[in-house]
Every structure is written in C-alpha cells, then in structure tokens.
N, C-alpha and C positions, 0 to 999 in steps of 0.2 A: 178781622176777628179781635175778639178781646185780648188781655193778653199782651205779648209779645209787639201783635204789631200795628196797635192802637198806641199803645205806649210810643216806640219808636217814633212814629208819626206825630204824636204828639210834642214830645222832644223834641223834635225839629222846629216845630211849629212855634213854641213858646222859647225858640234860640230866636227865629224871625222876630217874632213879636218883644222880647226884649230887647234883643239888640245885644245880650250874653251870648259869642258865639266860644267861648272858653267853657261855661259849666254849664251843662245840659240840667234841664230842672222837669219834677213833674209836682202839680200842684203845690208850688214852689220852696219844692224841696230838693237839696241838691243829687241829683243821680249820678252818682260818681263809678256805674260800674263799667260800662265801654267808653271806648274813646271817641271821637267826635268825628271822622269822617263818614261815618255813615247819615249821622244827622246834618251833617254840611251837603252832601248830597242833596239829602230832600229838601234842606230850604230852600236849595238853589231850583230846585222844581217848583217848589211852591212858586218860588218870585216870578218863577215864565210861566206858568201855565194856572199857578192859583192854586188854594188849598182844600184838594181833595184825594180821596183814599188812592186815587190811582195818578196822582200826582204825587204820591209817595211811595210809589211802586217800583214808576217808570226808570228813574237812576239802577235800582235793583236789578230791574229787566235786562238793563243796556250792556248791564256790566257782565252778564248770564250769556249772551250774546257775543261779546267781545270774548271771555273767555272759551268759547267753543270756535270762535275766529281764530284763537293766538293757536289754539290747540293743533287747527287744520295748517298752519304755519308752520308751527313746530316741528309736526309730522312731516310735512311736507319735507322742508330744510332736510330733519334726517334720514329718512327712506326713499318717499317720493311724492311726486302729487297724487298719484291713487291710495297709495297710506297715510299720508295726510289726511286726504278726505274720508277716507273711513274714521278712522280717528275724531273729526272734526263729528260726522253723524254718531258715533258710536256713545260720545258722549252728551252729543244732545237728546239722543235717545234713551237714556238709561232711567231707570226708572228713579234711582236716587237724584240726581238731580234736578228731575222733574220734580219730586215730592218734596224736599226741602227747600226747595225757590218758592214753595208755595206759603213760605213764613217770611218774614221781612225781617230776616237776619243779617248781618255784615260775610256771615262764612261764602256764598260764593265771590262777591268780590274779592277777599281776605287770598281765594283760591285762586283770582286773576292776578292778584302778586306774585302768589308764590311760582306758579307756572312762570311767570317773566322775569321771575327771579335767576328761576335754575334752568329758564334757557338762556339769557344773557353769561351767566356765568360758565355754563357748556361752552359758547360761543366765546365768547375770551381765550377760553382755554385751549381753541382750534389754531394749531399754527396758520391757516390760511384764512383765518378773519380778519375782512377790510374793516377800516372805519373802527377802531377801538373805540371811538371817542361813545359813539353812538349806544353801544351797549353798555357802557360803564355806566351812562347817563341812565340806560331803562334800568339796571341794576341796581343803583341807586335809587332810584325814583318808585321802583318797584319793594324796595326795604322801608324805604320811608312812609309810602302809602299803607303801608302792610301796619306799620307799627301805629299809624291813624284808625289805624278801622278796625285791629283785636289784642293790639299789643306785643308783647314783646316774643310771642308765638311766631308772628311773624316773620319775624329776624331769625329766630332757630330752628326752622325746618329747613326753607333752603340754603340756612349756612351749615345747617351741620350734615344737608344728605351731600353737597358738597367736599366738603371736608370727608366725610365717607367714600365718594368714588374717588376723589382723588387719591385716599390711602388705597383702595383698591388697585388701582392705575398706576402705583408708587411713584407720583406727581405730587405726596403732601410735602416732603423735603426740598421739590423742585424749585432752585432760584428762576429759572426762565419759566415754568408755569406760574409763579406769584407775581414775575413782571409783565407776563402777559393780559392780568386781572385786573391791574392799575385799579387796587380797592380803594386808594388813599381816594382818587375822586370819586367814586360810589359810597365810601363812606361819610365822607364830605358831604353828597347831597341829601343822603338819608336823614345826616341830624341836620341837616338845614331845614329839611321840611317835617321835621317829625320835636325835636328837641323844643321849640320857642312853644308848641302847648301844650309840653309836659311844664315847664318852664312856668306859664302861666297859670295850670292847673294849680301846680303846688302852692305856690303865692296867693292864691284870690283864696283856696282854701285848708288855710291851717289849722293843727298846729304840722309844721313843715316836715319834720323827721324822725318819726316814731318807730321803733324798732321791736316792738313785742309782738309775740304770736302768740297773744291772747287778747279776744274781744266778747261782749257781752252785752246784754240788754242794757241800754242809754250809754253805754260810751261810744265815743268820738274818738277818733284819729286822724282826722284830715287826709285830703284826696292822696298823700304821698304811702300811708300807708294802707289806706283803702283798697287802692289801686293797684300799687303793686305786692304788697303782701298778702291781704286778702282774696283779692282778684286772682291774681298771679300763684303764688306760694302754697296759699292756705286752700285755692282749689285743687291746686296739681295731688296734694298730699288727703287733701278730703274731709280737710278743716276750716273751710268757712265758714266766715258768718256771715247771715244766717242759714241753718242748712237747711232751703228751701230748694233742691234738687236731691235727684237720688245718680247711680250709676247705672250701666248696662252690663250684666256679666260679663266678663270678656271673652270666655266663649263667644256666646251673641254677636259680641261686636266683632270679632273677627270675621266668623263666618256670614254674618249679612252683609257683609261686602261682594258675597255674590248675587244676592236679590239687589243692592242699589246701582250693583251695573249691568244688572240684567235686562234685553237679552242677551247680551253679548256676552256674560260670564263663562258662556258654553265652550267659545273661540278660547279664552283665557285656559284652557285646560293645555294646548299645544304650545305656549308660550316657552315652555322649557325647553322643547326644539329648537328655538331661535339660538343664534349667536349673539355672546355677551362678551367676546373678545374684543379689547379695544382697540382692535386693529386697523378697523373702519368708521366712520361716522355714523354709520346707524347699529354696529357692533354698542360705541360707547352709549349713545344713546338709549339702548335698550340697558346699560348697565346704570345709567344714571336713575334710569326710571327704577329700578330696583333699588337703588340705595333709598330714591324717594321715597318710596314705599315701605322700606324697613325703617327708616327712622321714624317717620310719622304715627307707622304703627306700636313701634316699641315704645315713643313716648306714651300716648295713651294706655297702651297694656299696664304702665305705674301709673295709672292716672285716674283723675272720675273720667266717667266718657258718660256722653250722648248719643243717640244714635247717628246724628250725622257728624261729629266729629270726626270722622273717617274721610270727610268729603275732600279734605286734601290733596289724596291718590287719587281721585279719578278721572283726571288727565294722564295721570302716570297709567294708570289701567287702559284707557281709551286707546294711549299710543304704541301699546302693548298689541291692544284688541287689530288695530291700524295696521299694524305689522305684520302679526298671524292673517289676517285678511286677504292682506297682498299677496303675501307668499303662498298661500292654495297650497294643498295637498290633501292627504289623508284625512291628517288627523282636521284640518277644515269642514272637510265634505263630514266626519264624524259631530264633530259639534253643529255640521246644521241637521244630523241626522236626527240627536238628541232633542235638538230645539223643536224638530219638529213634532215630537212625541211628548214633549212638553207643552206644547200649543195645542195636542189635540187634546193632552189631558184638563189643560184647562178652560178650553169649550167644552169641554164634557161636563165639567163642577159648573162653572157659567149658564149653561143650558138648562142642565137639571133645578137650578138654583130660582132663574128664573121660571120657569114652567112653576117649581113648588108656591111661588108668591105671588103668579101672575091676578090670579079671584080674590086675590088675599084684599080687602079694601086698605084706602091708605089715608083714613082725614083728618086735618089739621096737618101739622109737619113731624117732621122726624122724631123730637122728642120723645113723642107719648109712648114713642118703639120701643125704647133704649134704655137698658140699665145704668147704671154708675161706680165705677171702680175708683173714688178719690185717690189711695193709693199708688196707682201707676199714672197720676194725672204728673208727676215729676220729671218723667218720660214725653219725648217730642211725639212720639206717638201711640201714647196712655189709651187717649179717647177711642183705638180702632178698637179697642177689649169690650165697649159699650154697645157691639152692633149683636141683634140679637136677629133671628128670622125672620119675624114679621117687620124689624127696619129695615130688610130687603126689599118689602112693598113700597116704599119709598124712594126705591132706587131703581127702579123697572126700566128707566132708560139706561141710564150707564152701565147696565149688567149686559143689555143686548147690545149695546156699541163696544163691550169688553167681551163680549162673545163672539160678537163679528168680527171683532180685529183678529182675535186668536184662530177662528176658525178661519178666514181666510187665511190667515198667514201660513196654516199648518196645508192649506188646499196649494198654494203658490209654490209651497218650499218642496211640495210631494212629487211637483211638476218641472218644476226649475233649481232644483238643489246642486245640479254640477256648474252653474253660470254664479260666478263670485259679485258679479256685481251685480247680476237679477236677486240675488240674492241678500244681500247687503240693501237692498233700493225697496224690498216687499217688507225687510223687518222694520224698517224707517215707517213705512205709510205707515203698515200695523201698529205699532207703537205711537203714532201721531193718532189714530181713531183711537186709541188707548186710552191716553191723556185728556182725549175730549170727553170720552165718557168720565176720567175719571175728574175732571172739570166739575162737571155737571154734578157726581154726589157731593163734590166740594160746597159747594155752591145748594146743594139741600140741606148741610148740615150749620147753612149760615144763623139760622134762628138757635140754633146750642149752642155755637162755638162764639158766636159776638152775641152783644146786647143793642145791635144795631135797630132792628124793632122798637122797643123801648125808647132808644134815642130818636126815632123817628116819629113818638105818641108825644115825647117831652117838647119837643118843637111843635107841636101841634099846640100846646097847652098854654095856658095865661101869662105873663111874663114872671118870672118868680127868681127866687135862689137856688143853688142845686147845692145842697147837703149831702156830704161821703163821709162815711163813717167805715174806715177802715175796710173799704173796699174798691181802690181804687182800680186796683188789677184784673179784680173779676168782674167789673163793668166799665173799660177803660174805653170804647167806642163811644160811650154816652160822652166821656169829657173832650173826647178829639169831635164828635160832632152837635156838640150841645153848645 
C-alpha cells in the first residue's frame, strides 16, 4: 500500500543502498521520525531473499509469530499448559491483531518487547527463579530492542506497570526484591544496544541540543530535538509538527478494545472472578497483567491515540482470556452463550448483505463503488467510512467466507458449548476462515489503497525520469517499485 508501508520499505531500501544505516532517508531527505530497527530488519531481508514487498514483510511476520510463541510461554509458566495455549490462540486470533499486522508498523514487534520485558521482570522477582543471569539478559535486551524500534515508550510501560505491581505487592521498598532484578546488568545491556544510535543520530544530524517547543514552516532542529521533543513530547501533549494526524475519542479507544480482541472479549467479562492475590504464581500474574493494562491505558487516555495504540495489552488480555478459559464455569459457558448469539447475528447482517449485492454487477475494481471521507483519512482506519452498498459487489467472496465462518461457528458452539476446548478449537478455525475472507477484500482494495498499478504501467514505459512534486506519500509504491 501506499503510505505507511511503501515508505518504510523504502527506508530500508535506500539504508542498503547507501550504506547510511544511522539516518533513514526518503527521496533523500532525512526521515528522522522512528527509529531504526525496524528498517534494519528489512534490509537484512532484503540482503537474503532480495528486494521485494514481501521481503519487507517477512521480519514483520516473524516477530507476529514469536510474540503469540512468548505469549503461549508466558501462560504456560503462570497457570498451565492448557492456559497457555489458550492464551497463545486467543491472541493470534483476535481480530486486532490480525488487522493492524496488516500495516508495516514497528508496534507489534515494539509488543514482543514489552511482553518479554514484564515477563522477565515477573520472573526475577520469583523467589524460586533459576538462572538470573538469563533473564536479566532478555530484560535487557528486550528494553533496548524496544527503545530501536518506537523509542522511549518502550522503556515506560513495562518499567512503570512494574513499578505499579510491585507498589501493589508492597515489594517497591523491598531491598531483596531490587536485588533479586539485578537491573545494574539489564540496564547495562539496554544502553549498550540502544545508546551508540542515539549517539550517532545526534551527531550526523545537527544542530545537537535544541530545547524549544516551538517549530514551524522551514525551521530545523536537528534529529535531537526532532526526535525526542517532537516525536516524543510534542506528540504525547498534541503539539506536533506537523499536525498531520488526528486522535481517537477516548471513549472509542477504550471501548474498541473489545472488538480488537474479539472473539474472545466475551470470556474477558468473567475475569473479575479470578484471583489477583499474590499469593500464588498465577494469582500475581493475573495482577501484573492488570497493572499492564492500567498503565498503557491511562497513558494514552492523556495522550493522541490511534486506533491500535492500545495494541500493547493484548497479550495482557490474551492471558487474562487463557485463564478464564481454563478455569470453566459459569460464567464460561455464559460468554460462549453470548458469542453464540453474536455469531448468529452476524450471519444474519452477512447473509442479507450478500444476497442484497449478489445481481448487483461489479466492473472495473472497487473504486468506482466508493465515496471519499479525506477527513478521517488521519485515522488507521479512515478508508472503512468509504464503503458504500454496491462496494459490497465487490466483495461477494469474503462476505460468504465471513458468513460461513460466523454461521458455522454459531452451528458448532450450539452443539458443543459445554466442551472448553471443542470450544476454544471451533472459534480458532472460524476466525482463521475469517481472516481469509478478510485477506481477500484486502487485497480488492489494492488498486485504492496503493498506486501499485500505476507503477506497474511506469515500468512498462520508455526509460525516463520520474518527477514528484509534493507527493511523495500518496504514491509511495511508484518510488519503492520504480
């Protein structure tokens, strides 16, 4: 797509090909707003596999993977292996996660830090953890990765939902909990690997140490206050420049945190049942996961948000979801009663939806369907306010493989609702035929959302120069494949 993640791609490309793997450049201009491991990712794709769009993915992917791995770990360690593995599907199934890995963003990586952050740090703080050395090292290495790939976010969520259970736990005064953490060598390794390119950032691009929180058309401040005042400060407060983003109500954002982990949100209703005494191992565990939670969200509540900045907690959520799973009961068998009544309703909207569009012709591609809201284009997910009726003729397959998932699921769960893990195993497939459907409109609304077309006619064309006039962004596939 255009955008986001032509751009990134790009970046990466033009770090290879210069041989600058300190300042990320695009039409060589310096791009000083993220930090560099996610572009070090992809070049290192490029150099094994060569430079193409899903060779800029794959890092992405892997790490999308590994984090739903650590998650089933996690779980595991604190409850069991069967809440683990709920856990581990719970969040590969959720629907946010599907739907913002579908951007070539650094946040779910950024999300495999912070999970290995605040389990290494749990784990330190267990009297009966072998092997200090070991975790102090992923605790480390997990702040310093963090601080590569979104900045200094990374380092204050799981230090401060930390620092939260432990006042909880009344362990933040504790000398034998802080010498159990041995932070001296996790914070050791983090500025070892994170310090030397801030270090270089600032130096290649000065002027070095600019202090104002004020910026305007043609002034310069060099990466140090870019980066972190800008970046950092001036977004938290809602004063950047330039304001080329908007925010999400915080209503909104709170409450779509049940649609990004859904289906599982349903389960999440019995979590107050659980036990958060830290009496036991999966007691703290479920208490940490709520600190998690509270701070990630309270920071944003003062904050711009996105829609998927939330993405943070949904490993905290997952292992939440993991737990109530395991434990059966009631209030269990109640959230698959609801899901299921939510599944039939929507095979019902699904059905009708398709039947109304099924005669509807559909030629050329999606565009011609589609209205235009610029406005809410500042939002990650602006462009769904563009689909209008007859863009559903255009989507005739992924509406019946988004109708057959739901309606089967709600047929499976009508027949097998008191079996937890026949039940946990039907919303998984459902959800996986989900995803393929929702693959597939992906994938119809490629000729809107990229200029890949276009770049496909330009390679056709005589050998020439390619002139951008102040549009680099909104046809950014032409320059990563031209």
């Amino acid at each position: 797509m255009d955008d986001v993640d032509a751009v990134q791609a790009q970046a990466a490309r033009n770090m290879l090909s210069s041989g600058d793997w300190v300042t990320a450049r695009l039409d060589g201009v310096a791009y000083l707003e993220k930090s560099p491991l996610n572009y070090w990712m992809i070049a290192v794709a490029y150099c094994i596999f060569g430079v193409h769009d899903w060779a800029a993915r794959l890092p992405h992917a892997l790490a999308v993977v590994l984090l739903c791995w650590m998650t089933y770990r996690f779980g595991r360690w604190a409850f069991s292996e069967t809440a683990g593995l709920y856990a581990g599907i719970a969040l590969s199934t959720s629907v946010g996660l599907f739907l913002f890995t579908r951007i070539l963003i650094p946040d779910a990586t950024l999300v495999l830090t912070i999970t290995g952050a605040i389990w290494a740090w749990l784990r330190l703080l267990e009297p009966d953890t072998e092997s200090w050395l070991r975790w102090s090292l992923l605790l480390g290495l997990c702040l310093g990765a963090g601080l590569l790939l979104k900045g200094l976010i990374a380092a204050v969520f799981p230090v401060m939902a930390a620092l939260v259970y432990m006042a909880v736990t009344r362990s933040l005064f504790s000398w034998t909990a802080w010498r159990r953490l041995h932070l001296w060598l996790a914070i050791a390794v983090a500025l070892a690997i994170a310090v030397p390119w801030y270090v270089l950032a600032t130096l290649r691009n000065p002027p070095y140490f600019v202090f104002t929180l004020h910026s305007g058309p043609g002034e310069y401040h060099g990466f140090f206050w870019f980066y972190f005042f800008n970046e950092h400060l001036l977004r938290f407060l809602g004063l950047r420049y330039p304001r080329d983003y908007d925010t999400v109500p915080r209503f909104w954002f709170w409450i779509l945190n049940l649609v990004w982990i859904f289906p599982w949100s349903f389960y999440l209703l019995s979590a107050p049942t659980l036990d958060y005494k830290p009496t036991s191992r999966a007691g703290r565990t479920r208490l940490m996961a709520l600190c998690w939670i509270g701070v990630v969200m309270l920071f944003f509540t003062f904050s711009t948000t996105q829609e998927y900045y939330s993405m943070p907690i949904y490993p905290a959520l997952a292992l939440l979801a993991g737990s109530v799973l395991s434990a059966g009961g009631r209030w269990v068998r109640a959230g698959t009663y609801v899901l299921l009544g939510t599944s039939s309703i929507l095979f019902a909207v699904l059905a009708v939806l398709l039947l109304s569009v099924w005669r509807v012709p559909a030629p050329g591609d999606i565009s011609q369907a589609l209205t235009q809201h610029p406005e809410l284009y500042t939002h990650a997910l602006g462009h769904i306010w563009d689909l209008t009726l007859n863009a559903f003729a255009y989507l005739k397959l992924p509406l019946a493989l988004a109708a057959f998932a739901f309606g089967g699921c709600a047929v499976a769960l009508a027949f097998g609702r008191n079996n937890i893990r026949r039940t946990v195993f039907v919303i998984a497939i459902s959800m996986i035929i989900f995803f393929q459907g929702a693959r597939i409109a992906l994938i119809r609304f490629d000729n809107y959302l990229g200029s890949y077309p276009l770049a496909e006619r330009l390679q056709q064309s005589p050998p020439g120069q390619l002139i951008e006039a102040d549009a680099y962004y909104a046809f950014s596939s032409v320059f990563f494949l031209h």
